[in-house]
FIDO-296469 format. One line per field, with one value per atom (N, C-alpha, C): x, y, z; residue in one letter; atom name; chain. Coordinates in pm, whole numbers, plus 50000, padded with zeros to 5 digits. Layout:
! FIDO-296469
x: c(X:...)
y: c(Y:...)
z: c(Z:...)
res: c(A:...)
atom: c(CA:...)
chain: c(A:...)
***
This chain:
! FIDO-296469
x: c(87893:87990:87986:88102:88092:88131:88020:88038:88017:88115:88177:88160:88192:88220:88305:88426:88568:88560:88639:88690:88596:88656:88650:88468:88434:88317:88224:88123:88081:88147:88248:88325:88374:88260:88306:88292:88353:88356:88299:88244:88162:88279:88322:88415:88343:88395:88365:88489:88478:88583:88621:88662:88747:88794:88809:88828:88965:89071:89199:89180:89104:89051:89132:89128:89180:89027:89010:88960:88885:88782:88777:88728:88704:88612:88503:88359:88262:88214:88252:88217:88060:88050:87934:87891:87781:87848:87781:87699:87709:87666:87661:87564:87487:87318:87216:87106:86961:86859:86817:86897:86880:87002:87078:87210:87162:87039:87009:86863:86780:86646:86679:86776:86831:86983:86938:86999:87189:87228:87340:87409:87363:87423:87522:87390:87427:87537:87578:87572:87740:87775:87913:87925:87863:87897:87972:87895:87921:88071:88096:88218:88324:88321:88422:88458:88332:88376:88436:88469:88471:88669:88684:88822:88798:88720:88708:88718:88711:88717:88888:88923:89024:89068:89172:89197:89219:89184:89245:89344:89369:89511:89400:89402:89286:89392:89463:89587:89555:89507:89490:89332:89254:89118:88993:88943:88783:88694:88648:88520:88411:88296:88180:88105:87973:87838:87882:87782:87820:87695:87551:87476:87474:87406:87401:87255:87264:87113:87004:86972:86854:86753:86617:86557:86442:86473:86447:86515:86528:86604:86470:86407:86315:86377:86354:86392:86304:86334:86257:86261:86214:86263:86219:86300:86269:86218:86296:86343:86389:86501:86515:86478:86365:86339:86415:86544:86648:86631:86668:86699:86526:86438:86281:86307:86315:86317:86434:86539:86664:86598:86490:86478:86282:86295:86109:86033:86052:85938:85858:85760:85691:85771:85752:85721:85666:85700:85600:85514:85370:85265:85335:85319:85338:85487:85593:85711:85726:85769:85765:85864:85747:85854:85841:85936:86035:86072:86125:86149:86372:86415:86510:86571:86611:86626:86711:86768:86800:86999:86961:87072:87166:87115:87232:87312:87327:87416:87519:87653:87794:87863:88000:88045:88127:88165:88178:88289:88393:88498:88466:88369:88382:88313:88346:88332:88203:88133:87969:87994:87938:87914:87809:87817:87746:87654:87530:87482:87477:87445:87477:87353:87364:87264:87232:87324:87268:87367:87278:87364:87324:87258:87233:87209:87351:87409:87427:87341:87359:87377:87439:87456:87398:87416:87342:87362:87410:87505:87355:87361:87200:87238:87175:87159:87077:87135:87070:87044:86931:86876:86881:86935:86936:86797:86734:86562:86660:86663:86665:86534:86456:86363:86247:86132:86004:85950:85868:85790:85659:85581:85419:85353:85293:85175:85209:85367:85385:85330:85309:85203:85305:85396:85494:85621:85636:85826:85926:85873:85976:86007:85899:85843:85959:85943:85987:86152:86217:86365:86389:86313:86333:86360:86268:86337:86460:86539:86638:86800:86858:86977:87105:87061:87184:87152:87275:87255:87414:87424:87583:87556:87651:87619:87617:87510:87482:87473:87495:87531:87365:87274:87170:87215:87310:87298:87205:87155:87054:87076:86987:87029:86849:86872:86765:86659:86744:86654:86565:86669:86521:86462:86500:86413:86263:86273:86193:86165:86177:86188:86142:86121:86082:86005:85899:85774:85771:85672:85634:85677:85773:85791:85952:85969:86124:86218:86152:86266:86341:86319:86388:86502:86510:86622:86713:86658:86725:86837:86721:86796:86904:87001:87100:87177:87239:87353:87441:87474:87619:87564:87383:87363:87353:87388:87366:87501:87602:87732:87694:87702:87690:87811:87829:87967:88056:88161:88206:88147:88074:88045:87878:87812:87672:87711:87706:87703:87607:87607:87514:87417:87327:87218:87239:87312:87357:87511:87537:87654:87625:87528:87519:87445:87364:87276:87165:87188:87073:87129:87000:87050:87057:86959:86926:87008:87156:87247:87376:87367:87494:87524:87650:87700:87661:87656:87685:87734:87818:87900:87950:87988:87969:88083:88149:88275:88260:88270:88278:88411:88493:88673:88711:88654:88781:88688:88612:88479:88402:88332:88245:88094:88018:87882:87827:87745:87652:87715:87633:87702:87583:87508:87392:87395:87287:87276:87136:87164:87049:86971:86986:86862:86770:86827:86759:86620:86617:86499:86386:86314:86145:86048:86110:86036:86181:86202:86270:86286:86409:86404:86320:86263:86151:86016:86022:85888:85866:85972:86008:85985:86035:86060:85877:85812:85694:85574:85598:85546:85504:85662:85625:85602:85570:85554:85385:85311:85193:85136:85277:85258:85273:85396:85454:85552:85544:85628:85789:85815:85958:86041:86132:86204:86357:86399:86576:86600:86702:86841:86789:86627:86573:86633:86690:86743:86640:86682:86581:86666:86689:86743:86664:86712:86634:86655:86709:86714:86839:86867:86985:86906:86993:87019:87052:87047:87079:87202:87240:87368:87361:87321:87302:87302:87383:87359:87266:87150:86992:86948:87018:86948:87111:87184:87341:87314:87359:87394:87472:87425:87544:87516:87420:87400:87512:87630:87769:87741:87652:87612:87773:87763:87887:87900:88036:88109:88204:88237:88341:88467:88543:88671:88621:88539:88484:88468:88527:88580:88463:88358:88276:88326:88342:88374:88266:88200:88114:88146:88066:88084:87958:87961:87830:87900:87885:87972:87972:88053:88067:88014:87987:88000:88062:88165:88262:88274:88377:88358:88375:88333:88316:88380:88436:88500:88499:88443:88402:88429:88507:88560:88407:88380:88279:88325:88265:88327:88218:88227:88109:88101:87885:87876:87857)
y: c(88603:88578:88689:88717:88806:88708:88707:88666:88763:88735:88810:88713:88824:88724:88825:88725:88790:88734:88859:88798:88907:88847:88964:88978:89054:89065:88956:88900:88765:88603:88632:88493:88530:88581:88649:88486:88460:88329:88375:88292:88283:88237:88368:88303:88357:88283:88326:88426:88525:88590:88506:88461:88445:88519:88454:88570:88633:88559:88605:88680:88727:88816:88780:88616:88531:88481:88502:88444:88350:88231:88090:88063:87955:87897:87814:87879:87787:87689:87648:87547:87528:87659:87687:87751:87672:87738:87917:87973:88139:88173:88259:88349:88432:88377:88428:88370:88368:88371:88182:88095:87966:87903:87988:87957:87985:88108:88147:88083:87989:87939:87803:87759:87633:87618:87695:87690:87711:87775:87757:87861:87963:88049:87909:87815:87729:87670:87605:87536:87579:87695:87721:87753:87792:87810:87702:87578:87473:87422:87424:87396:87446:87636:87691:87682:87640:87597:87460:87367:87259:87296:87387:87392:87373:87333:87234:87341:87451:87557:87570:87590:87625:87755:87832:87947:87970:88100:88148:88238:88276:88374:88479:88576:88664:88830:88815:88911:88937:89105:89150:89148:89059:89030:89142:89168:89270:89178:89278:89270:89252:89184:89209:89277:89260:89255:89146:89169:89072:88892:88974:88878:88901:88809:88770:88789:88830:88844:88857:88954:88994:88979:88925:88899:89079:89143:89263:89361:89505:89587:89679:89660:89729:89869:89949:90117:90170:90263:90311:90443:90548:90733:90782:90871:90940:90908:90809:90697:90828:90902:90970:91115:91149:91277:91382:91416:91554:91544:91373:91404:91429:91425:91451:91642:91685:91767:91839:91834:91913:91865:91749:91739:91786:91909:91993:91900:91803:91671:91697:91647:91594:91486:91416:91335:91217:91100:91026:90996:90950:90852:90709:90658:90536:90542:90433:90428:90441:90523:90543:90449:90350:90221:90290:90275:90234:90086:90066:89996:90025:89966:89987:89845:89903:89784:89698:89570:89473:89476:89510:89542:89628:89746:89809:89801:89675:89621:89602:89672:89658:89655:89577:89602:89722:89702:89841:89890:89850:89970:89998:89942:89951:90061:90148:90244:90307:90373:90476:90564:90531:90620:90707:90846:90985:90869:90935:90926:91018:90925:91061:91189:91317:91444:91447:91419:91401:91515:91617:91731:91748:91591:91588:91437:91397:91304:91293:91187:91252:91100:91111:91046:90958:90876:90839:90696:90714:90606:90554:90419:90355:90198:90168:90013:89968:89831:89715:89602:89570:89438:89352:89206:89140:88979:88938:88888:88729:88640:88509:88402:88458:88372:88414:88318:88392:88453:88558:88640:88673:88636:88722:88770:88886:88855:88882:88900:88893:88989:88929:88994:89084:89046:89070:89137:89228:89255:89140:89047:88938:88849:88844:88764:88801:88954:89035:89034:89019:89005:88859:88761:88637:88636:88707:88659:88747:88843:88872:88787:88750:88706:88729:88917:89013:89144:89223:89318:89356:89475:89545:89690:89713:89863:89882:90002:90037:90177:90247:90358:90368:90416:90437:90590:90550:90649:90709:90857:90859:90981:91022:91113:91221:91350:91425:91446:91499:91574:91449:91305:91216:91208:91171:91141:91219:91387:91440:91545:91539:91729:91639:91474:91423:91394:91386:91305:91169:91135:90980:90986:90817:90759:90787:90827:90820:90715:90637:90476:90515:90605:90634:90720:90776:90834:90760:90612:90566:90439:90391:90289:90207:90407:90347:90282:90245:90160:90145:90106:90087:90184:90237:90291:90212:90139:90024:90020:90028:89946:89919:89763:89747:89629:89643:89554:89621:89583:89446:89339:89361:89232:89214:89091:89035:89011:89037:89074:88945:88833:88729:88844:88838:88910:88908:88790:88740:88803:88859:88917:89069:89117:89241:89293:89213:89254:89323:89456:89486:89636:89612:89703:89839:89892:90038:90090:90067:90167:90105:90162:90148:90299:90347:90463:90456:90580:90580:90696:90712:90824:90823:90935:90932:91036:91047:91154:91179:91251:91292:91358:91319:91408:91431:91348:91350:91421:91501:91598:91565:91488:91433:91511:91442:91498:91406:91287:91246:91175:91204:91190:91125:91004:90971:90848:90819:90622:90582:90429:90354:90425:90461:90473:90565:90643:90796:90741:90601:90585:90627:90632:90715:90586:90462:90352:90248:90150:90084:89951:89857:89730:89615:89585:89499:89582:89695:89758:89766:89814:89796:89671:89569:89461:89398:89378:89379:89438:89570:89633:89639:89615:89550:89391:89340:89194:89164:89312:89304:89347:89389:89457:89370:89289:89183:89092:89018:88881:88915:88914:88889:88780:88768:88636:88618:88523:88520:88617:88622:88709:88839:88896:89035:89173:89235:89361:89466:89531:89631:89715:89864:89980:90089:90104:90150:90297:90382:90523:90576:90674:90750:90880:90925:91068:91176:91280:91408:91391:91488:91551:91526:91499:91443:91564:91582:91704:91776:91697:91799:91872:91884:91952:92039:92047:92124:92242:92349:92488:92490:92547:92512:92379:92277:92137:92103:92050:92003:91836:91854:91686:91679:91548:91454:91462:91461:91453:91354:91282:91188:91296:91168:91202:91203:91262:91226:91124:91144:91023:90994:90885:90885:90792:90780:90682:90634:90519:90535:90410:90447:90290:90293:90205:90179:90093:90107:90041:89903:89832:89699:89613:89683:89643:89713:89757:89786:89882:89929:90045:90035:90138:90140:90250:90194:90360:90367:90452:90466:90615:90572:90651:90727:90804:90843:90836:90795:90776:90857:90810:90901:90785:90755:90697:90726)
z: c(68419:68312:68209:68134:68002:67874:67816:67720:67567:67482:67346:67237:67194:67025:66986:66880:66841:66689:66625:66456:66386:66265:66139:66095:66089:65999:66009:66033:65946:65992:66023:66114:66215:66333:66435:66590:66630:66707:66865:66915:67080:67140:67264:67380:67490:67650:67748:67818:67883:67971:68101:68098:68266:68353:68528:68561:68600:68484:68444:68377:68256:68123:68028:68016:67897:67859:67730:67667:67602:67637:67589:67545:67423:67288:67375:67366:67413:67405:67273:67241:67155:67121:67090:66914:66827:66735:66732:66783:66835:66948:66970:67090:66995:67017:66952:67053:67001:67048:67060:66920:66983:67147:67093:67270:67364:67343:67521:67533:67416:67508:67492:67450:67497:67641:67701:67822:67788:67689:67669:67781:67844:67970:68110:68090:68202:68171:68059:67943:67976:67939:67908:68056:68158:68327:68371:68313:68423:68366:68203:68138:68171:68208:68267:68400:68475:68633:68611:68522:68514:68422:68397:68340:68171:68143:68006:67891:67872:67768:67739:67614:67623:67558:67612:67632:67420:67389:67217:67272:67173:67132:67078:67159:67130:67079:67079:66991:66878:66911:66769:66661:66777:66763:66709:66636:66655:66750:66792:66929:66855:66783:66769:66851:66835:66889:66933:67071:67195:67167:67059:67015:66903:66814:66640:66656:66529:66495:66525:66631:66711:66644:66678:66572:66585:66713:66687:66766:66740:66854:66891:67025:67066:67153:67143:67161:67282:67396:67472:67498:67418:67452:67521:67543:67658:67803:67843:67942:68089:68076:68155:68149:68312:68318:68280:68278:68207:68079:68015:67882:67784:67832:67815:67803:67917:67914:67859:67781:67708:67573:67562:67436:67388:67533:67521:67459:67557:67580:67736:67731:67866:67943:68000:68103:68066:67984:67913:68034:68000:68116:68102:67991:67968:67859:67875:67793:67656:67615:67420:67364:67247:67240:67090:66990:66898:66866:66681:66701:66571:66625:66509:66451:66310:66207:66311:66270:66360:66352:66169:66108:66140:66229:66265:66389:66430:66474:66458:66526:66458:66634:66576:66764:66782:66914:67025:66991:66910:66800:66693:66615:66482:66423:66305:66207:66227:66292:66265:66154:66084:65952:65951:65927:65943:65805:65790:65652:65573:65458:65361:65387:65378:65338:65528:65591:65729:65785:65861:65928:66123:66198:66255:66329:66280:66367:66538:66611:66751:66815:66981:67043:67143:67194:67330:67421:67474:67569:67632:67589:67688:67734:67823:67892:67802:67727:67679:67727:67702:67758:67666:67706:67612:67690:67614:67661:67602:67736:67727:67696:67743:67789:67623:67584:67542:67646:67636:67696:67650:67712:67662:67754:67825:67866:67979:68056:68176:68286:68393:68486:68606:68645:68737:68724:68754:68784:68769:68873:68899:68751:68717:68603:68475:68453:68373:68432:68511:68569:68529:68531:68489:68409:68301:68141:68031:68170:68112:68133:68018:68023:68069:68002:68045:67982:68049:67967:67941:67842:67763:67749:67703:67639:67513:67522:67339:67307:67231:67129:67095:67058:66993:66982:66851:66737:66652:66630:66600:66535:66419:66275:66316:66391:66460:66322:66213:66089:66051:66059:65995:66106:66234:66372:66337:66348:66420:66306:66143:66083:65954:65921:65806:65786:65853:65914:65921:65975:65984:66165:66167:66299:66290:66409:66454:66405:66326:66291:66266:66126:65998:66037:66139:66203:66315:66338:66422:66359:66242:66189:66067:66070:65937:66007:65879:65897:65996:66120:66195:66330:66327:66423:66534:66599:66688:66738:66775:66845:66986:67037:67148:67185:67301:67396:67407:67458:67429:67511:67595:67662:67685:67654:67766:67863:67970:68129:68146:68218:68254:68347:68357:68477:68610:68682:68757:68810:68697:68763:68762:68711:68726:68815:68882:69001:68993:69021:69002:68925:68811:68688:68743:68791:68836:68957:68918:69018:68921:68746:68694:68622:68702:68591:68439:68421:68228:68228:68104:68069:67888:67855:67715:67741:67676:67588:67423:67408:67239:67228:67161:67159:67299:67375:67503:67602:67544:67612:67669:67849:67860:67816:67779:67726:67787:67899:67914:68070:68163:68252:68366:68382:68460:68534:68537:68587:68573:68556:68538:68656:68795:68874:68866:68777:68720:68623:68542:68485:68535:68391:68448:68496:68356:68360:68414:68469:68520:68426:68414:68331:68364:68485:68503:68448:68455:68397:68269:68204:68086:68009:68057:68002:68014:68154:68106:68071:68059:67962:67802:67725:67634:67607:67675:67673:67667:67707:67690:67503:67448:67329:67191:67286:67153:67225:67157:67199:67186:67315:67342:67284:67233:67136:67259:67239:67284:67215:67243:67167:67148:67170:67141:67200:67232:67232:67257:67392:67452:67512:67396:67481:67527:67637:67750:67764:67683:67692:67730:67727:67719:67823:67920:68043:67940:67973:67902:67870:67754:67762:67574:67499:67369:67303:67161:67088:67071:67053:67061:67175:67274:67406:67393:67373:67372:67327:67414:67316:67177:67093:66942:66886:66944:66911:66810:66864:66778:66764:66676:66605:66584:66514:66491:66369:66352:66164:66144:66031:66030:66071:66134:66226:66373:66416:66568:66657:66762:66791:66969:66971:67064:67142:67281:67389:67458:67546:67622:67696:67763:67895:68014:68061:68181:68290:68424:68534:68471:68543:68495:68347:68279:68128:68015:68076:67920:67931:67801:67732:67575:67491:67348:67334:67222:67141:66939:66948:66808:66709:66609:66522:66439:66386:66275:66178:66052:65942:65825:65750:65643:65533:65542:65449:65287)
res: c(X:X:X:X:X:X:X:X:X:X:X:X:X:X:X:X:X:X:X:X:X:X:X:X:X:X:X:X:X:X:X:X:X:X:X:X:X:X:X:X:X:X:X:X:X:X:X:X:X:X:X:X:X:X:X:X:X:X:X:X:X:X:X:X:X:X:X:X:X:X:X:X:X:X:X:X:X:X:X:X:X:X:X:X:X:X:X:X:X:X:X:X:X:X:X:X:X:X:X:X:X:X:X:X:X:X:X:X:X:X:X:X:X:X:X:X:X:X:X:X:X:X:X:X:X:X:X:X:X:X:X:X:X:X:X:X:X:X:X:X:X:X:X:X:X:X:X:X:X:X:X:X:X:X:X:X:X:X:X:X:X:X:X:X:X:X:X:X:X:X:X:X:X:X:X:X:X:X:X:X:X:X:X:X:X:X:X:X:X:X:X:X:X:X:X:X:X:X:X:X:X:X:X:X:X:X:X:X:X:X:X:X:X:X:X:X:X:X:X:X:X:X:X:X:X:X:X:X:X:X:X:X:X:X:X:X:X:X:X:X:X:X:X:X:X:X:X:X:X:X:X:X:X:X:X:X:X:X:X:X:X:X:X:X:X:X:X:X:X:X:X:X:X:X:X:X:X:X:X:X:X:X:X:X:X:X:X:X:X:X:X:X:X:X:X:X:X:X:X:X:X:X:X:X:X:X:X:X:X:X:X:X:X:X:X:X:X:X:X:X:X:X:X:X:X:X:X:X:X:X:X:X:X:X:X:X:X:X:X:X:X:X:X:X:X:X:X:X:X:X:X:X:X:X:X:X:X:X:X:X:X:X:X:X:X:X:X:X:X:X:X:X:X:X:X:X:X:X:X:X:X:X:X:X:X:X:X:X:X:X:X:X:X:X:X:X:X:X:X:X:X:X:X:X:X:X:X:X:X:X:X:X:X:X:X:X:X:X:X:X:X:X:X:X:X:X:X:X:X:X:X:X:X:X:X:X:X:X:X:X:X:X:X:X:X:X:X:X:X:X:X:X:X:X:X:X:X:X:X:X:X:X:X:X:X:X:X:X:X:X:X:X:X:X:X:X:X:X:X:X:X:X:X:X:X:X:X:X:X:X:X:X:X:X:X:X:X:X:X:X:X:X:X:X:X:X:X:X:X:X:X:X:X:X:X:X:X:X:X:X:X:X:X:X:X:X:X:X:X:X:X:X:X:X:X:X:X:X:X:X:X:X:X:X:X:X:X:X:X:X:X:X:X:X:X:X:X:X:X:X:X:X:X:X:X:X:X:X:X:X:X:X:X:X:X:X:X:X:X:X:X:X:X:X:X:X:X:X:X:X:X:X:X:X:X:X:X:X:X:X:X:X:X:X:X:X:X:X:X:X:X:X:X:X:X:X:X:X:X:X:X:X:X:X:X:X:X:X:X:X:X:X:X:X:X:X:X:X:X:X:X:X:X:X:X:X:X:X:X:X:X:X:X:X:X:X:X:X:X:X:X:X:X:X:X:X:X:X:X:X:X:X:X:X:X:X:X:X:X:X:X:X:X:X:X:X:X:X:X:X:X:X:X:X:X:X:X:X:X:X:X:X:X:X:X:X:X:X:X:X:X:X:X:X:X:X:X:X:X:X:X:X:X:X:X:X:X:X:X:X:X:X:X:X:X:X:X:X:X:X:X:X:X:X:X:X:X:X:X:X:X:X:X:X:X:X:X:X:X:X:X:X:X:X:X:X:X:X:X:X:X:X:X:X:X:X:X:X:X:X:X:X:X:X:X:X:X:X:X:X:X:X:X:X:X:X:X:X:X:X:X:X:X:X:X:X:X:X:X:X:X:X:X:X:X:X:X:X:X:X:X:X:X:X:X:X:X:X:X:X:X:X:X:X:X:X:X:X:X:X:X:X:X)
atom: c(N:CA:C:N:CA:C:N:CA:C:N:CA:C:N:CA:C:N:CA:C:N:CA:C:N:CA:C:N:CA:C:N:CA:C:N:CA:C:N:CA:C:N:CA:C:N:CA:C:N:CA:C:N:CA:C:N:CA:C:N:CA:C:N:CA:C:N:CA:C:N:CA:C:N:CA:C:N:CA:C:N:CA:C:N:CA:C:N:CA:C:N:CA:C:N:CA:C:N:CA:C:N:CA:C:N:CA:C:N:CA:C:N:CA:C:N:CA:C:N:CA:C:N:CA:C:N:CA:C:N:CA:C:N:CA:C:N:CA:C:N:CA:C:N:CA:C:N:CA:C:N:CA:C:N:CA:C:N:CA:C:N:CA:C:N:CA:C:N:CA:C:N:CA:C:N:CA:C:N:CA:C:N:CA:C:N:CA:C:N:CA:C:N:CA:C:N:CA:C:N:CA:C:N:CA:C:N:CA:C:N:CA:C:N:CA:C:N:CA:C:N:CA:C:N:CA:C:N:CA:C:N:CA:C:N:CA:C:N:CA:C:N:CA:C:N:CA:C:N:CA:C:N:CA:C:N:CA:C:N:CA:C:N:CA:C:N:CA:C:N:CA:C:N:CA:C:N:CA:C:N:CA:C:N:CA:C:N:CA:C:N:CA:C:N:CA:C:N:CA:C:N:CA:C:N:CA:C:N:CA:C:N:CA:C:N:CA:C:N:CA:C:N:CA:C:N:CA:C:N:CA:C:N:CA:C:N:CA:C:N:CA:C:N:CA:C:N:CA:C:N:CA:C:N:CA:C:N:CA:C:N:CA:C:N:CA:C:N:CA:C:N:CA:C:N:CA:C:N:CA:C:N:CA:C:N:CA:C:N:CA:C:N:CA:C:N:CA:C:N:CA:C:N:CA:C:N:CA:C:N:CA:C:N:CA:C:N:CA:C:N:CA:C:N:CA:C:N:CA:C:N:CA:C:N:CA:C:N:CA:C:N:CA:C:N:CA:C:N:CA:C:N:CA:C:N:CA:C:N:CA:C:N:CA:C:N:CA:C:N:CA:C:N:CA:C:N:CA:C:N:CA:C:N:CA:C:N:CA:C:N:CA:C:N:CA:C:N:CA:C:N:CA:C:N:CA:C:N:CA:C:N:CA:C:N:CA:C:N:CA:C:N:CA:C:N:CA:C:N:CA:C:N:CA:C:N:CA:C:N:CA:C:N:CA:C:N:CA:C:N:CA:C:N:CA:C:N:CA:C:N:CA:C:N:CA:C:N:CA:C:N:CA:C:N:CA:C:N:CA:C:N:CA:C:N:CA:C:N:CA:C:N:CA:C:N:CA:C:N:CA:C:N:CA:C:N:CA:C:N:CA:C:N:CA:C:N:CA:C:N:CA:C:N:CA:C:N:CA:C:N:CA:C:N:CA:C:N:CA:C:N:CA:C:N:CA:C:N:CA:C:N:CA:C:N:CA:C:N:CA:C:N:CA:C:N:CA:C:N:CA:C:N:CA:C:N:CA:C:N:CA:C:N:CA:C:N:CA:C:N:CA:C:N:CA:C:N:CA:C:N:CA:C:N:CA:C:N:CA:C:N:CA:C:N:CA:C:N:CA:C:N:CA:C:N:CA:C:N:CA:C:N:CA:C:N:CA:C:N:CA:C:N:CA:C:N:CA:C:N:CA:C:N:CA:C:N:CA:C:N:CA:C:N:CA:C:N:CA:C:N:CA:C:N:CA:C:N:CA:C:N:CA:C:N:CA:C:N:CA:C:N:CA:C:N:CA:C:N:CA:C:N:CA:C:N:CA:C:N:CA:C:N:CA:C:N:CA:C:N:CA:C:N:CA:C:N:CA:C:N:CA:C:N:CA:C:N:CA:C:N:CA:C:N:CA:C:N:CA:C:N:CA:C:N:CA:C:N:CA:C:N:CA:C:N:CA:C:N:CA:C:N:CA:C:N:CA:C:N:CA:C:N:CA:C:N:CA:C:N:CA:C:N:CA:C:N:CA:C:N:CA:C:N:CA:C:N:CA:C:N:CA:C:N:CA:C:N:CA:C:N:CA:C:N:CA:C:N:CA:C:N:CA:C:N:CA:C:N:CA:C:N:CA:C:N:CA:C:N:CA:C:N:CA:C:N:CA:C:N:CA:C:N:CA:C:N:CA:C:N:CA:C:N:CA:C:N:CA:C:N:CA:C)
chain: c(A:A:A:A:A:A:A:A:A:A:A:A:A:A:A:A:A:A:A:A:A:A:A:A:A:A:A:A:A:A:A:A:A:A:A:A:A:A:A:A:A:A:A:A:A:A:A:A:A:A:A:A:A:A:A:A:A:A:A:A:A:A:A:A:A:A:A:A:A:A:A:A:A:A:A:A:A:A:A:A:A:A:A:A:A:A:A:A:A:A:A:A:A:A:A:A:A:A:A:A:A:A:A:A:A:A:A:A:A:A:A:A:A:A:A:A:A:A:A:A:A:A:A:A:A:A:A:A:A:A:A:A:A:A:A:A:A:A:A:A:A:A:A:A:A:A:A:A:A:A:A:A:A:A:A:A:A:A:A:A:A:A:A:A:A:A:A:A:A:A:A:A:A:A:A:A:A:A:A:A:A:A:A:A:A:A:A:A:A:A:A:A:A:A:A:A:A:A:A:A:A:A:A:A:A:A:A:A:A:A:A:A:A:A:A:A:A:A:A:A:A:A:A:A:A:A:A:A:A:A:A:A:A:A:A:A:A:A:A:A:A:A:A:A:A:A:A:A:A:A:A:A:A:A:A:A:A:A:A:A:A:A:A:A:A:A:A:A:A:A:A:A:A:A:A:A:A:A:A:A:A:A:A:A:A:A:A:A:A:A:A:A:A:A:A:A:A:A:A:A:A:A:A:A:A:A:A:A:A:A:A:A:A:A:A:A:A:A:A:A:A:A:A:A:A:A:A:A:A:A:A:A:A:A:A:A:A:A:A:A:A:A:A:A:A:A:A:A:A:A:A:A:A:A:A:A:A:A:A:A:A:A:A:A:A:A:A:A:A:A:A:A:A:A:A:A:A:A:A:A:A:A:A:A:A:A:A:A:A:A:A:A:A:A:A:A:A:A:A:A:A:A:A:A:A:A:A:A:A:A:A:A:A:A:A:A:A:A:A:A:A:A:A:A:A:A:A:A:A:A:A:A:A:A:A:A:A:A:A:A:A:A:A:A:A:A:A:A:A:A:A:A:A:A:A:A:A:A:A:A:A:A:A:A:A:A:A:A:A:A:A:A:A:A:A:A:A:A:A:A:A:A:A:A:A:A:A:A:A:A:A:A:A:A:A:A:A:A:A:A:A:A:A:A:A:A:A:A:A:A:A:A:A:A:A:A:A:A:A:A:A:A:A:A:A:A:A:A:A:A:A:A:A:A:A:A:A:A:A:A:A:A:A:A:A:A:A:A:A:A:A:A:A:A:A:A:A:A:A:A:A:A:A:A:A:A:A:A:A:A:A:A:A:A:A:A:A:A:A:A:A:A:A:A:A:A:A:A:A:A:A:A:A:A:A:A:A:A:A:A:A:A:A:A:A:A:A:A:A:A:A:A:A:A:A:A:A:A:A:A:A:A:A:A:A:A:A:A:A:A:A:A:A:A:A:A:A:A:A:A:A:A:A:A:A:A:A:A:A:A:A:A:A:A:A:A:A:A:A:A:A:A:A:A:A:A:A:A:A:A:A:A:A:A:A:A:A:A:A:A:A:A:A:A:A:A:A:A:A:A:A:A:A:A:A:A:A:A:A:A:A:A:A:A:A:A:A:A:A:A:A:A:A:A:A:A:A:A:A:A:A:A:A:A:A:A:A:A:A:A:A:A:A:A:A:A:A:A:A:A:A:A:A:A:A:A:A:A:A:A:A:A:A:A:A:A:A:A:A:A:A:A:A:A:A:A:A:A:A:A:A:A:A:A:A:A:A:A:A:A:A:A:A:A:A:A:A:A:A:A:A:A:A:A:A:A:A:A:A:A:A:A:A:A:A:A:A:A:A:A:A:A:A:A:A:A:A:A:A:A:A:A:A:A:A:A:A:A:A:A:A:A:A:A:A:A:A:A:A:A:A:A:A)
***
C-alpha cells in the first residue's frame, strides 16, 4: 500500500492510495509511530480490501511527509562505495550513524531553504526506512526486515561548511530547517520487496547529478537496521536514511552547491518522486 498524508501545514490528513490513484480517508486520526505499533498497516488493508474507505477530492492538495513526528531521524554516511570515495573517505568497517533533528521534516514539494551564511548547500537522494515495530537487541537479518514498515524517499539535505569545516559532529550541518523532504509516499514493505534493487536518481535544473541503486550499498537495510538496534532502541514511526551514491556537490568539479531558485527533483523506483524549489532562509 502507499500511504500519504495531504493538507496544509499542521492539518495535514492520513489517506490510503488505491489502485485507481484515488485517494482515501483512513479513518485514522495520523500516520505516526502510535498507527504503526498498533497494527494500523493491517488495520486500513483490510478496510480498503473491504471497499469501506471513502474516496476525498484530493484537487489541489499539498503532499506532506508521508509520517508525523518521528520521534528520531537516524542517518547512515557514507553508505555507498563511490560516494565514500568522491567524498576522500575510506571504506567505512562498520556503518557511520548520525543523528538529525526530527524537525526537519517537510514533504516532497515543499520550500528547502539555503541557510542563512551558508555557501555550501548540498544534495542527496537516499532510501528511507521507516521502523514499525520496537526494536532492541536484534540478532538476525530476518529479525531486522521484520521490524520495517516501509520505506519512501528522502532528500538528506546537507550544508558541507557546517558538516565538515566547523567542528564538532556532522549534525549541525545536517539538521536545519526543511533539510529532510521525504514522499510522497510510505511504500508498505510488502509491496516493495526487496529494498536492494531500487533505482535512485537526482536532477538539479533538469541536470541529472546522482544516478545509482539501493544494491550498490556498502551496509544493506537488514544490516543496517540491526545494527543500530544494538546501539539504541528503535521506536515506530523512527526514520532511517540509508545514504546517498555519488554524484553530490562535494565530490563535483566546480562543486555547484545550491542557491535559492534551484530547482532539485529526485525519485527511487517505485516510491515517488520529489521536487523541490530552494528558497533562502
Amino acid at each position: 500500500m502507499k500511504l500519504l498524508r495531504v493538507g496544509a501545514v499542521g492539518q495535514e490528513r492520513p489517506v490510503v492510495m488505491d489502485d485507481a490513484g484515488d485517494l482515501r480517508d483512513i479513518g485514522e486520526p495520523e500516520i505516526d509511530g502510535a498507527f504503526l505499533a498498533s497494527g494500523g498497516v493491517a488495520r486500513v488493508r483490510e478496510a480498503l480490501d473491504r471497499g469501506a474507505l471513502p474516496v476525498i477530492d484530493a484537487e489541489g492538495l499539498r503532499i506532506g511527509a508521508p509520517i508525523a513526528r518521528p520521534g528520531k531521524i537516524v542517518c547512515i554516511g557514507l553508505n555507498y562505495s563511490d560516494h565514500a570515495a568522491e567524498s576522500g573517505a575510506d571504506v567505512p568497517a562498520e556503518p557511520v550513524v548520525f543523528m538529525k533533528a526530527s524537525n526537519t521534516l517537510v514533504g516532497p514539494y515543499d520550500e528547502v531553504l539555503v541557510p542563512r551564511d551558508s555557501v555550501k548547500t548540498d544534495w542527496e537522494v537516499e532510501l528511507a526506512v521507516v521502523i514499525g515495530k520496537r526494536a532492541r537487541y536484534l540478532e538476525s537479518r530476518e529479525e531486522a526486515l521484520g521490524v520495517v514498515a516501509g520505506y519512501a524517499v528522502a532528500n538528506d539535505v546537507s550544508e558541507r561548511e557546517f558538516q565538515l569545516e566547523r567542528g564538532g559532529q556532522w549534525d549541525k550541518g545536517k539538521s536545519c530547517e526543511t533539510f529532510n523532504p521525504m514522499g510522497p509516499w510510505l511504500v508498505t514493505a510488502d509491496e516493495v520487496g526487496d529494498p536492494q534493487a531500487l533505482p535512485m536518481r537526482l536532477w538539479v535544473n533538469g541536470e541529472l547529478r546522482q544516478n545509482g541503486d539501493t544494491k550498490n550499498m556498502i551496509f544493506d537495510v537488514a544490516e543496517v537496521v540491526r545494527y543500530l538496534s544494538r546501539f539504541m532502541v528503535l521506536e515506530p514511526g523512527d526514520v532511517i536514511n540509508t545514504g546517498t551514491p555519488a554524484g553530490v556537490a562535494m565530490g563535483m568539479p566546480g562543486q555547484p552547491y545550491l542557491r535559492a531558485g534551484d530547482v532539485v527533483e529526485l525519485e527511487i523506483g517505485g516510491l515517488g518522486r520529489q521536487r523541490q524549489t530552494m528558497g533562502q532562509a
